[in-house]
C-alpha positions as CSV (number, residue, x, y, z in Angstrom):
1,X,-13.5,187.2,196.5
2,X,-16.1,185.8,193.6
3,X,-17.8,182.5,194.1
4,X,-16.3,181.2,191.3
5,X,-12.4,182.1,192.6
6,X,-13.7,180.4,196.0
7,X,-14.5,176.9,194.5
8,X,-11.3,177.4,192.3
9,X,-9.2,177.4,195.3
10,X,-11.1,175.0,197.1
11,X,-10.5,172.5,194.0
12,X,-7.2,173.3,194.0
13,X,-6.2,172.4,198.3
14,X,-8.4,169.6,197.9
15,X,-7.6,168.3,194.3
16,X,-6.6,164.7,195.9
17,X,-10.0,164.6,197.8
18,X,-13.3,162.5,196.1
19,X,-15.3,164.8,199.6
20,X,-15.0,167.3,201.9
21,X,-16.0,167.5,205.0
22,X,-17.9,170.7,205.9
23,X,-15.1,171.7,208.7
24,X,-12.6,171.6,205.8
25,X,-14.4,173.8,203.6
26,X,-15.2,176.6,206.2
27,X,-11.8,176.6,207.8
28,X,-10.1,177.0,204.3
29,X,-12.8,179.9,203.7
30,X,-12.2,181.3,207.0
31,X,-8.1,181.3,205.8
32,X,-9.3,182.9,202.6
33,X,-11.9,185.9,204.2
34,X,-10.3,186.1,207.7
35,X,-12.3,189.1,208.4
36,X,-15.9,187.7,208.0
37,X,-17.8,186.0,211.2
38,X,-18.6,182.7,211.1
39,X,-22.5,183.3,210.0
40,X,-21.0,185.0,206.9
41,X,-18.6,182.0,206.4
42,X,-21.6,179.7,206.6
43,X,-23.9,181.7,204.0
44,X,-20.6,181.8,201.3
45,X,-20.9,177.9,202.3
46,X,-24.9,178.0,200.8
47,X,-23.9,180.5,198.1
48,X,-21.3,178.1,196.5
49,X,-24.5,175.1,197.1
50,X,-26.4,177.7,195.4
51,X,-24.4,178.4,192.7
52,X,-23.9,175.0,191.8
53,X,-19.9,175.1,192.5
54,X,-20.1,172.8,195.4
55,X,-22.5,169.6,195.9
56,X,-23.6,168.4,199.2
57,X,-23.8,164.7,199.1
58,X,-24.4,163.8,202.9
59,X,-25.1,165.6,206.2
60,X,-21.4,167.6,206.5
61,X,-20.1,166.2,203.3
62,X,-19.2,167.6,200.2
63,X,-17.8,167.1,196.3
64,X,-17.2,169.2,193.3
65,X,-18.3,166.6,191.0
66,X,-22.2,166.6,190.1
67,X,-24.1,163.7,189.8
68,X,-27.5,163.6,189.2
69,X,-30.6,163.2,191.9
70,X,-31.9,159.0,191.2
71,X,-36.1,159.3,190.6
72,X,-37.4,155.5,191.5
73,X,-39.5,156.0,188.7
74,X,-41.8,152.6,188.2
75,X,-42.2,150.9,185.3
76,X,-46.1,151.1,183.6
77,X,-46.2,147.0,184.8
78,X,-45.6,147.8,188.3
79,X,-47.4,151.2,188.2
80,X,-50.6,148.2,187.0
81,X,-49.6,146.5,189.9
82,X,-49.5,149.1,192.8
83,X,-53.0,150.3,191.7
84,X,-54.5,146.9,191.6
85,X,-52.7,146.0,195.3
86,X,-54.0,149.5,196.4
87,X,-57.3,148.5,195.7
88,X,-57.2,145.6,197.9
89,X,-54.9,147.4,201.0
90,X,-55.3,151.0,201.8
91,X,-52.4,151.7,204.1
92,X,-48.8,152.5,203.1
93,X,-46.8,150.7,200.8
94,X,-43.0,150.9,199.6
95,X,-42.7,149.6,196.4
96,X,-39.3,148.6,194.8
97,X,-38.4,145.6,191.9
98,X,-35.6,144.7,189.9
99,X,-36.1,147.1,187.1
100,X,-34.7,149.7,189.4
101,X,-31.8,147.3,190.5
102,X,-31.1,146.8,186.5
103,X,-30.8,150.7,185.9
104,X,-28.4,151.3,188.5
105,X,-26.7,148.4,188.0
106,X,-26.8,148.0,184.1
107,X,-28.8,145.3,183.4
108,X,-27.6,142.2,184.8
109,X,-30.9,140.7,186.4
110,X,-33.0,138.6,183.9
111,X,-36.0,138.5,186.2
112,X,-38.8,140.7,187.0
113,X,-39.6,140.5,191.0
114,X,-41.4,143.3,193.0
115,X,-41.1,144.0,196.5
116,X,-43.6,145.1,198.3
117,X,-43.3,146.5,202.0
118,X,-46.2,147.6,204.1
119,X,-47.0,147.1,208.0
120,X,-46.1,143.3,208.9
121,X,-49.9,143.2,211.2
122,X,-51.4,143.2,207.6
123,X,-49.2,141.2,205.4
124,X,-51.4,137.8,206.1
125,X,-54.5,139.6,205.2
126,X,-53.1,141.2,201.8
127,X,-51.2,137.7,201.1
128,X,-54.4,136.0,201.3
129,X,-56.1,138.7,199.0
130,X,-53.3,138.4,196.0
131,X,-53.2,134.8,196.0
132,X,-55.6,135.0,193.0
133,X,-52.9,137.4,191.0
134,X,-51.4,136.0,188.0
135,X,-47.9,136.4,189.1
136,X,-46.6,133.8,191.9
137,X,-46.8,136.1,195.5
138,X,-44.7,135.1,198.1
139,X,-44.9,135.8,202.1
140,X,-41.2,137.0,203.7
141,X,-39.8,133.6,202.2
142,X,-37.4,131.8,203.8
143,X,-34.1,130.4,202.1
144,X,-35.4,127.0,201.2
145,X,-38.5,128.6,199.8
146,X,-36.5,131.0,198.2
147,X,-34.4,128.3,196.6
148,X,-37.3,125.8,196.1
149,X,-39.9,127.9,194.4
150,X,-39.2,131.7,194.0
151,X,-35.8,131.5,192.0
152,X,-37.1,129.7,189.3
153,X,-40.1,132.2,188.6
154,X,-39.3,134.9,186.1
155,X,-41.8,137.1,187.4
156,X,-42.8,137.2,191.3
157,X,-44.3,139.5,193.8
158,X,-42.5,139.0,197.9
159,X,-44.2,140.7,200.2
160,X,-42.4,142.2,203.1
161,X,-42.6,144.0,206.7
162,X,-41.9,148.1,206.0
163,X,-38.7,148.9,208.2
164,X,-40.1,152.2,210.3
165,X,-37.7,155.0,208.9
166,X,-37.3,153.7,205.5
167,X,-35.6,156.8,202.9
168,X,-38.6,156.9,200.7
169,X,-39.5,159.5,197.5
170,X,-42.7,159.7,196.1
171,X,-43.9,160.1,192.1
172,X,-47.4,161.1,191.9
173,X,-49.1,158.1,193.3
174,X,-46.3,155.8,194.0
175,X,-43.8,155.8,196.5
176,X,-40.5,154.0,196.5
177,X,-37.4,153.6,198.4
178,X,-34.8,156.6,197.7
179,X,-31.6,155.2,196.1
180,X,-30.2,154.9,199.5
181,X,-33.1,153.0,200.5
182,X,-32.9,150.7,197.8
183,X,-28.7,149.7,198.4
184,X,-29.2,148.6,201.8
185,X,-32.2,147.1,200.8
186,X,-30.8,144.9,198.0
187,X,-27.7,144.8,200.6
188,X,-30.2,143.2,203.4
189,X,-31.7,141.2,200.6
190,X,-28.6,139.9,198.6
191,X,-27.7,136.8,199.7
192,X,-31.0,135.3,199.8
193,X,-32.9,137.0,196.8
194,X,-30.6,138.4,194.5
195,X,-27.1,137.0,194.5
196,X,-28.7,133.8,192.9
197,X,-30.5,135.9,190.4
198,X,-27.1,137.9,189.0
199,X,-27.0,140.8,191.3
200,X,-23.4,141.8,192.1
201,X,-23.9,143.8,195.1
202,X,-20.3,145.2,194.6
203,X,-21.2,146.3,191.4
204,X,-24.5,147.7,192.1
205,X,-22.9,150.1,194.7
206,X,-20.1,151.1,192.7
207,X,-22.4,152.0,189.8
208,X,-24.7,154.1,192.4
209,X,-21.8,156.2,193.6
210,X,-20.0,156.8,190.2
211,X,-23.3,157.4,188.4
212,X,-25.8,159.8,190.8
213,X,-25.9,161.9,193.5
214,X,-26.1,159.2,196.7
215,X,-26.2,160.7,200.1
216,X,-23.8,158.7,202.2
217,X,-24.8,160.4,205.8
218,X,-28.5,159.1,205.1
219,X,-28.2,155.4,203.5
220,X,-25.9,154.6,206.6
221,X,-28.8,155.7,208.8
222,X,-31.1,153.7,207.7
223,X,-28.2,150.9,207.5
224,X,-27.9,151.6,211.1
225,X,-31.7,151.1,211.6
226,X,-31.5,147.6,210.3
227,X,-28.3,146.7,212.0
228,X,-26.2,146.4,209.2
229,X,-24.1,150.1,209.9
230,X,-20.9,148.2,210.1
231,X,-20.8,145.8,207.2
232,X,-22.3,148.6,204.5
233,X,-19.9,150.9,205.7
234,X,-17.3,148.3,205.6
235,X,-18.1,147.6,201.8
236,X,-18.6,151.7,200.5
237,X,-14.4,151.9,201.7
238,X,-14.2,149.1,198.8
239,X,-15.1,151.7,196.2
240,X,-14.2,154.9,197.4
């Protein structure tokens, strides 16, 4: 049986399904080409990947519906900035802002905040160093901070620790959270940052899942890794 007649009966036993599971799809195939061992089931698996008539969006999930990969791609101000923070700190940093939250989303944050995250033992040290910046910095701010003196800036840097394990995805130079990395981010960083700046965090997620190509199986990893599993997983069942 073709490839193409594979997926077309897949579609078909699953038509009410948004994703598969992967022991769906191989015991449907097995039903289909009873007389092939399970390694041969397995490569038809990769051959349909291959082929581009079945998209894996998590580790043993599936869908027929592409959606395009998300590229963090930094805007030429905050490309300026990494280079000029570089200069100053040579370790690792994960760089995300609100122009990325905007494109997902579609535009509803006014502001233009970037966060930086790099290894907490050196966030005094680079603090001290970018207080001469133009643009306001800010040092893991608390709420009344936040409130006090970050919301009304239209343009502010926040540094923060780097979570160990963070999804990241490099462009040339620059490297930035992953889409997944940046929903449980702005998740972790709602209430206090970016609910009072217009984020809808519902919103946000809903337009990441409908729009590209989010791999479930690794944003609730690293939701797991900063304890917040539970209530993530407890908001993606709002827009499946």
């Amino acid at each position: 049986m073709k490839n193409i007649d594979l997926a077309r009966e897949l579609k078909q036993r699953f038509r009410k399904q948004s994703q598969i599971s992967s022991k769906e799809v191989t015991e449907v195939l097995h039903s289909l080409l009873p007389d092939l061992s399970v390694n041969t089931i397995a490569w038809r698996l990769n051959q349909l990947k291959k082929d581009k008539l079945l998209y894996q969006i998590g580790r043993g999930l599936y869908t027929f519906d592409y959606k395009p990969e998300f590229s963090p791609e930094l805007s030429l101000k905050s490309k300026r900035l990494y280079n000029r923070v570089k200069a100053l700190y040579t370790g690792e940093i994960v760089m995300w802002d609100t122009l990325l939250l905007n494109e997902i989303a579609g535009g509803d944050i006014s502001k233009y905040w970037v966060f930086l995250a790099l290894n907490k033992d050196e966030l005094d040290a680079l603090f001290g160093e970018m207080l001469s910046f133009s643009k306001k910095v800010y040092l893991q701010p608390d709420k009344e901070t936040t409130a006090r003196y970050l919301i009304p800036q239209d343009e502010a840097i926040i540094l923060t620790a780097l979570i160990s394990e963070t999804p990241t995805e490099r462009s040339g130079d620059y490297l930035s959270p992953s889409i997944e990395g940046i929903l449980v981010n702005a998740w972790f960083e709602h209430e206090q940052y970016l609910q009072p700046i217009g984020l809808d965090i519902h919103k946000l997620y809903a337009q990441a899942f409908a729009k590209y190509n989010v791999n479930k199986s690794k944003l609730l990893r690293y939701a797991a890794r900063r304890d917040k599993r539970k209530e993530i997983n407890e908001l993606l069942k709002t827009i499946e």
